[in-house]
C-alpha positions, 0 to 999 in steps of 0.5 A, a space after each residue: 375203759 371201765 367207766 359204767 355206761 349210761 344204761 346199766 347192762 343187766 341190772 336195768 331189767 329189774 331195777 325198781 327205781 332207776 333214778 335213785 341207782 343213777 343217782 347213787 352212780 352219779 355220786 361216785 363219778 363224782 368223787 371220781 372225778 374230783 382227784 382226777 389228776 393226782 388219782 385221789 379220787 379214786 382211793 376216795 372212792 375205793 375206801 367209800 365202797 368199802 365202806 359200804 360194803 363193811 357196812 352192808 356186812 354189818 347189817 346182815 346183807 347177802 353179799 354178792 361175790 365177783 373176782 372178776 372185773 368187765 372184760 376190758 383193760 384195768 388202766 384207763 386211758 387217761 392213766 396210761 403212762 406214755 412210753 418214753 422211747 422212740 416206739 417207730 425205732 423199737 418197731 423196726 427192731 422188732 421187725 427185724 428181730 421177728 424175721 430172724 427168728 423166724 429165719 432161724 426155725 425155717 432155715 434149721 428144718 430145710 436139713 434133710 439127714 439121711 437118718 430123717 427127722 426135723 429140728 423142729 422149734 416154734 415161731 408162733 409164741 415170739 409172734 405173739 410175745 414181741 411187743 411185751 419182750 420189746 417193752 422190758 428189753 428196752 425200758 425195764 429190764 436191768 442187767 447186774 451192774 455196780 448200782 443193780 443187783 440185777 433182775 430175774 427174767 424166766 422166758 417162756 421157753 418156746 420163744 428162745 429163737 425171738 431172743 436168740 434174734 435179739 441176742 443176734 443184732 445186740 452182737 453176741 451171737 454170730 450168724 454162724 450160731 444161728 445156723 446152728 439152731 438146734 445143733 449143738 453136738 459139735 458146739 457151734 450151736 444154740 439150745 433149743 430151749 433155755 437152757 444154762 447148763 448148755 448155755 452157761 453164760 447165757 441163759 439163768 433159768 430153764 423154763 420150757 418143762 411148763 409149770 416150773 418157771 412160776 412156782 421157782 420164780 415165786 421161791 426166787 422172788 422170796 429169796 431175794 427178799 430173804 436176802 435183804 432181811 438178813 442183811 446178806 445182799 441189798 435186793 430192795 430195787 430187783 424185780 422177778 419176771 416171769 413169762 409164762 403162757 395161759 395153757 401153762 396155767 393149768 400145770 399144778 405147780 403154776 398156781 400152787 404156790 401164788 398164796 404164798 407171794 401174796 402172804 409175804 407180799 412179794 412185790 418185787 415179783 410180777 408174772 406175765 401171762 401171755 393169753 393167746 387163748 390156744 394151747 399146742 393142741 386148740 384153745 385154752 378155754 374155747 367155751 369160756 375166758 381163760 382171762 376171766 378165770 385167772 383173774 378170778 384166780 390171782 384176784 382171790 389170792 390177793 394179787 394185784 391184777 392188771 389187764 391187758 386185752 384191747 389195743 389202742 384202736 378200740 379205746 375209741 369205740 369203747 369211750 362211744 359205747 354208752 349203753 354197754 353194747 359193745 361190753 356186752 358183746 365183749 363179755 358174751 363171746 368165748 375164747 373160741 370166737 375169739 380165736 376164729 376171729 383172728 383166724 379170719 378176717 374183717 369181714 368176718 370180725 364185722 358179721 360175727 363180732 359187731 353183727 351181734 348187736 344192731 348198735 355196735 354194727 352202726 359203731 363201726 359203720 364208716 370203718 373199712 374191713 382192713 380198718 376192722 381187721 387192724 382193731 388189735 388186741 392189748 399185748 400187740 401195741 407197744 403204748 399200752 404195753 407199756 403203761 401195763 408194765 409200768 404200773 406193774 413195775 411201780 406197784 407196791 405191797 403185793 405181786 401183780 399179775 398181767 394178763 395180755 391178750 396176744 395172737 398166737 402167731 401174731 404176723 404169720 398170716 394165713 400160714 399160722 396166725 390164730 391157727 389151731 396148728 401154729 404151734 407145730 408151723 416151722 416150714 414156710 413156703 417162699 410164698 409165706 416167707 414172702 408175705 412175713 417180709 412184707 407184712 414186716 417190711 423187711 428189706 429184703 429183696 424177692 431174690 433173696 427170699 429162698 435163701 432165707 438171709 437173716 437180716 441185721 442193720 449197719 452198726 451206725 443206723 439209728 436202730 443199732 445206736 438205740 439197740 445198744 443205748 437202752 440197754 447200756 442204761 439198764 446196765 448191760 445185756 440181757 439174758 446174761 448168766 454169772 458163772 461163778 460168785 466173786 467172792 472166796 470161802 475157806 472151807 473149816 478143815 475135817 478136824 472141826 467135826 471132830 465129834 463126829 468123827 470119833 467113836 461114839 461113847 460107850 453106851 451112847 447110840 445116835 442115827 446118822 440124822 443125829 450126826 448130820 445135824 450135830 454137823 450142821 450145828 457145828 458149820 452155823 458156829 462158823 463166823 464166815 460161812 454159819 451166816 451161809 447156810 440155808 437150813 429148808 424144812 418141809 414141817 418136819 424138824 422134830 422128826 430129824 431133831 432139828 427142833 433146837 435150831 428154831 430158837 437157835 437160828 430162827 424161822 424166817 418170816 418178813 412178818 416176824 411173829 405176832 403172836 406168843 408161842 404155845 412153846 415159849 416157855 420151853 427152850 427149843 420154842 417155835 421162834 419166827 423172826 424177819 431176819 430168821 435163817 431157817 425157811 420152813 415151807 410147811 407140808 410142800 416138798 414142791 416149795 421146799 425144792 424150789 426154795 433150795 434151787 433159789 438158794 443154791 444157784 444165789 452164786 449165780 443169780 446174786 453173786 452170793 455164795 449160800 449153802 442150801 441143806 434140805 432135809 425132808 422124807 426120801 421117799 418124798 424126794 426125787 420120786 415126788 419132785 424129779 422133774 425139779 431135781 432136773 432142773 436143778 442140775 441144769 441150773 447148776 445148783 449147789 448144795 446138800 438135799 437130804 433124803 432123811 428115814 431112808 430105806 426101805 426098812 427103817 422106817 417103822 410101821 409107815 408102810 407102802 408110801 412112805 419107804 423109800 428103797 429107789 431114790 439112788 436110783 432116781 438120783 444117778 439119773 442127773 449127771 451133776 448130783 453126787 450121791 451117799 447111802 452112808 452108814 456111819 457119823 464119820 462117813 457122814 461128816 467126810 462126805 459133807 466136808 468134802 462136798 463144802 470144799 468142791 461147792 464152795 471153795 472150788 465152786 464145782 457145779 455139783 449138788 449132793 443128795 444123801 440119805 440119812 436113817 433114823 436108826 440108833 446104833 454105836 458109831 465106829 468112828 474114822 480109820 484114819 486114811 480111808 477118807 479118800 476111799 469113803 468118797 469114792 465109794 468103798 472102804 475096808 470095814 472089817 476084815 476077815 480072818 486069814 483063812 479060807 474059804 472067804 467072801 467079800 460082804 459089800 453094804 451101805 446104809 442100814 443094811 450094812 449093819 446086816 453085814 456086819 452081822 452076816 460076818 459073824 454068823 458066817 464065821 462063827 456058823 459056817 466056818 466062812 471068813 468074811 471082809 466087810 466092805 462099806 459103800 456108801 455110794 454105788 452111784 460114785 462106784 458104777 460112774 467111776 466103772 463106766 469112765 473107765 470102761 469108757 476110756 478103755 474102749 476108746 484107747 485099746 492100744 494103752 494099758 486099760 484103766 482099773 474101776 476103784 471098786 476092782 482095785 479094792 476087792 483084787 487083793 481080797 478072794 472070794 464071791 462078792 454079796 452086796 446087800 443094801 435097802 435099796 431095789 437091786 439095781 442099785 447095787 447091780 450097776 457094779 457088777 461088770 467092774 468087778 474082778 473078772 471071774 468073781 461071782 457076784 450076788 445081789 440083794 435088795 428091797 425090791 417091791 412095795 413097802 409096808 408097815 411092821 417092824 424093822 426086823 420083820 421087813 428085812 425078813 419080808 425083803 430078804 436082805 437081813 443078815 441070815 439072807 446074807 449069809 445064805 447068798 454068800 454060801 450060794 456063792 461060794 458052793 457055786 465057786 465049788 468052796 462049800 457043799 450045795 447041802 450047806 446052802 440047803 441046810 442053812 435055808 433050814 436053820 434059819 427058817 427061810 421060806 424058800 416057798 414064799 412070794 417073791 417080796 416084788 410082787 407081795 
């Protein structure tokens, strides 16, 4: 369809010597011409104009620059490659599975509960996806197999209920869940969107928060490649798809990571954006080309580009066009017109579409308005499609990107289709559901029509017989989800971490980074699970003292390292090699997850148990990426995030962006992330040991994130027999001596250390005995309170459940303070599950951060040592222990500003 009319369109007004510009054309149609069969003459003639170009460079010459190509498809029609299947077979099944879809949404928002409200879900987006989603179920899509790995396909989450239709003929749905569409409470339902942890056996990637399924997509794809490189998996035949819609586009994350497929030439990935030109709310880009930018976009990138906007109806009138008429007009109109094209009807196609040039009106003279009309658009005929995604599928050496042009809504008629409200349509009148039928021939009869029945064929119709052959050919059934890898880990037992276990030598001072990577460093030795482990870096491996694992493991580059080393000649160098185990993802917290997610669902999406560590700035973590931490949980990832420089004070001088005192927080907020603020090597070490055994032996659906410090400081080493209490939360540190009066002093992380030091002033100041407990997870402590609370609300008459943070302190007296760098909230949420009676004070970093000295911002954020133990006499001078004036008079002493701002507001 590109080939240049006989009259150039818009170069001819200033061409001074047309005779010599049609003669250097007709030179290239002629190198063309001469490989037409086997396409040699197109590479022939792709090299001669590059040629020129180098030249035209070399002579000075201002180059003119377009990502863009004419607004026709990119495969001529003599390339296309013909669809093997039976195209009126596949047409009827689409049919169907199109009515069941629709069904589905209809008949879940004629509930009408008491409470009020609609279900809601969306028919508009399968509408216009069909065609392509037929193409790839039937000819393309492998499922795993004993020969395949199988592909990745990350559906656009909206057309959920068009593949709950297929699933729905294919047999493994029953009409049951169909009608429970939405309704998924007392488990007969299906999820709304994609969704794995809801449907673990069903659906692999959760896609509907937009943006995310192209930029994990992209991580995926490089993993797989990651895979193969370091002989783990064979990945060399999977492919990664990703569906994505052109409003989708403007989500920062879907384009931010496409230089990065294009750099290590991901060619086992291709992305499908399906263009309907409209968004929720109106058009994508009504005064311009949502098609043209994108190309520009991934064009410029260094993808490959496949368009895909006219239908085989057009290539007719297109092959007529000599002048470049009809082009022309294809250019000039936006997607606006467009979208009121299909909005209307022949009529109006003919008067303000070919109407706009005398020439093109004539082109279409003998044809009827029905004829006009039927004129469709590239991402609605099956033929085309095909060939698109064949030369997709085929392609080598770079990702592709297809830009299909659809109708949002293809098919709902005057109810929705091109409709700036079609994305919110899911209520249909009997009229409406009555023209679907029969613009679909569905054999339905008028009847039936108000009860809405889904409809599937005989399981001996030739529909159901080809249904099931093409996908027993592509090796089984599609979207299909692997629970659990095949394979088996035994765990190295704790005692392999021997040194970090113990005290550390006198003299010799480490962070907890220290201890996770010495841990770290110790798994890699492991002869079954070091090949395992999936170090992700984010740029900052000197700052946690990972610097050694370059040369030790290397940096995973498909390109290797071309180049020597500014550091080669020291022993930690900069090391990149293709089958390197560490991938570093530059300043890009973003990719970084997104690595990991990749990496710690690869039990489910290639039967490959990995175990993902990635260590970057807490403060950088949830808050940055949270929307991808929840995906994760509903992926059911495996593996360690850890949030390293933790706290809001441990940071020296980086202030207000970089301290973290809220990341706790935000990570109890997903269900399946266990989480840690230890103080402690051995903490670090048990908690680590501990996760390995759940994720990998016992391959429980759960991720960890815990919090690291960069603080120096003697290490105290395991008490043996407090393993079990590190993991669920608390353990006795330091007890205090026997007398009274007494408090319990609770921490975690570098404020435990205050704590500790707190101890000493109240009992050598105050004349106070102090129990020092350290919790290295209020989050494990406030959910194990919760299910007891819980149970005992449901079970009034059995003996109530005790919360372990209640077992621990009832045998020791006293208030509780409990001091972390975290906002108070972390440590509020054990307050109901104390002791009843026992007084409880709270300290934390709540407020923006800054730059000073550790020991100053504890002083700012109230929650050094002489806070603490002016918390405890608060405390007990309220139990009536201690004089009020003693409060008073240690406030004094240690010359705290009882007037000072709040740090909150500060």
């Amino acid at each position: 369809m590109s080939a240049l009319p006989e009259n150039l369109v818009g170069a001819s007004a200033n061409d001074e010597d047309r005779q010599e510009t049609r003669e250097w054309i007709d030179a290239l149609s002629a190198v063309i011409a001469s490989g037409a069969t086997h396409g040699e003459g197109r590479a022939r003639a792709h090299f001669l104009l590059e040629q020129l170009l180098e030249q035209a460079r070399q002579e000075g010459i201002d180059m003119p620059f377009s990502a863009t190509t004419g607004y026709v498809n990119t495969i001529e029609t003599d390339q296309e490659v013909r669809c093997p299947g039976n195209l009126q077979i596949e047409g009827r099944l689409r049919a169907y599975m199109r009515w069941n879809a629709m069904a589905m949404v209809v008949k879940a928002n004629r509930h009408h509960p008491p409470e009020g409200g609609d279900l809601g879900g969306h028919i508009g987006s399968f509408a216009s996806l069909a065609n392509m989603f037929g193409a790839g179920f039937n000819h393309f899509w492998h499922a795993e197999s004993e020969n395949h790995g199988g592909d990745c396909i990350y559906i656009q989450g909206h057309v959920s209920p068009g593949i709950y239709a297929r699933a729905y003929l294919e047999g493994r749905l029953t009409e049951e869940q169909l009608l429970n569409f939405r309704q998924e409470v007392d488990g007969k339902g299906l999820s709304s969107y994609p969704h794995p942890k809801l449907m673990p056996e069903f659906w692999q990637f959760p896609t509907v928060s937009m943006g995310l399924g192209p930029l994990m997509a992209i991580y995926q794809a490089r993993f797989l490649k990651y895979l193969h490189a370091r002989g783990i998996a064979n990945t060399e035949n999977r492919k990664v798809w990703v569906f994505c819609g052109d409003g989708e586009m403007d989500e920062v994350e879907s384009l931010g990571a496409i230089g990065l497929a294009a750099r290590e030439k991901l060619d086992n990935l291709i992305f499908v954006i399906n263009c309907n030109l409209q968004r929720l709310d109106g058009p994508v880009r009504g005064n311009g080309k949502i098609i043209q930018e994108l190309e520009g976009e991934f064009r410029g990138s260094g993808w490959n580009v496949i368009k895909l906007i006219w239908g085989k109806g057009w290539d007719d009138l297109l092959a007529r066009d000599k002048d470049g008429a009809l082009r022309k007009i294809m250019m000039e109109c936006n997607d606006g017109d467009y979208q009121a094209f299909k909005a209307n009807d022949g009529a109006y196609v003919r008067k303000h579409f070919f109407g706009r040039d005398p020439r093109t009106l004539e082109m279409v003279a003998h044809m009827s308005d029905d004829e006009i009309w039927n004129l469709r658009r590239g991402g609605h005929d099956s033929e085309k499609v095909y060939a698109a995604f064949h030369a997709a599928n085929a392609h080598k050496g770079e990702p592709t990107v297809l830009l299909v042009k659809t109708v949002k809504g293809f098919g709902m008629g005057k109810i929705g289709e091109g409709k700036n409200t079609v994305h919110q349509t899911k209520k249909l009148s009997d009229e409406d559901v009555k023209a679907f039928r029969d613009r679909f021939n569905i054999p339905i009869p008028d009847s039936q029509i108000a009860d809405l029945p889904f409809y599937k064929p005989a399981d001996d119709t030739p529909e159901m017989k080809y249904l099931h052959e093409r996908r027993k050919a592509l090796g089984g059934y599609l979207p299909h989800r692997r629970v659990k890898a095949d394979e088996q880990f035994t765990v190295p037992s704790l005692d392999t971490f021997k040194a970090i276990l113990e005290p550390s030598p006198e003299g010799r001072e480490i962070s907890t980074t220290q201890a996770y990577v010495r841990f770290l460093t110790q798994l890699l030795r492991d002869q079954a699970l070091g090949p395992r482990v999936v170090p992700i870096l984010v740029d900052e491996a000197r700052t946690f003292g990972m610097e050694g694992l370059f040369r030790q493991v290397g940096i995973y580059n498909p390109a290797g390292q071309q180049y020597t080393p500014v550091d080669k000649d020291q022993v930690m160098y900069y090391k990149e090699d293709k089958a390197g185990q560490i991938l570093q993802e530059g300043i890009n917290e973003a990719g970084g997850m997104a690595s990991w997610i990749a990496a710690a669902t690869s039990y489910s999406t290639s039967n490959r148990i990995m175990i993902p560590f990635y260590v970057y700035y807490s403060m950088f973590g949830f808050q940055r990426i949270g929307d991808l931490a929840w995906a994760a949980g509903d992926m059911q990832a495996r593996g360690f995030l850890l949030g390293g420089t933790s706290g809001r004070t441990t940071l020296n001088g980086e202030g207000l962006q970089h301290e973290d005192g809220h990341s706790h927080i935000l990570a109890g907020t997903i269900p399946n992330c266990v989480s840690y603020d230890p103080t402690f090597g051995h903490e670090v070490a048990v908690i680590m040991q501990h996760g390995l055994k759940r994720m990998v032996e016992k391959q429980e659906n759960v991720f960890y994130y815990i919090t690291l410090l960069n603080e120096n400081y003697a290490m105290p080493g395991l008490k043996p027999g407090t393993e079990e209490q590190i993991i669920k939360g608390m353990y006795l540190l330091e007890e205090g001596a026997k007398k009274t009066p007494r408090v319990n002093l609770m921490g975690s992380g570098t404020i435990l250390r205050e704590s500790i030091a707190a101890k000493k002033l109240l009992e050598e100041e105050w004349g106070v005995a102090a129990n020092v407990w350290s919790c290295p997870s209020f989050n494990e402590l406030a959910r194990d309170g919760q299910d007891c609370e819980r149970w005992n609300l449901l079970h009034p008459t059995e003996t109530p459940r005790v919360p372990f943070v209640a077992q621990q302190l009832e045998k020791h007296s006293g208030p509780v303070v409990a001091s972390t760098d975290y906002i108070k909230s972390y440590a509020e949420q054990i307050r109901s599950f104390l002791p009843k009676g026992r007084n409880y004070k709270v300290l934390g970093t709540d407020g923006f951060g800054r730059s000073d000295f550790r020991s100053k911002l504890r002083q700012h954020f109230e929650v050094n040592r002489h806070y603490i133990v002016v918390a405890a006499l608060k405390a007990l001078s309220e139990d009536g222990s201690v004089p009020t004036a003693k409060v008073a008079e240690a406030i004094a002493k240690y010359g705290l500003k009882a007037d000072k701002v709040n740090p909150l507001y500060a």
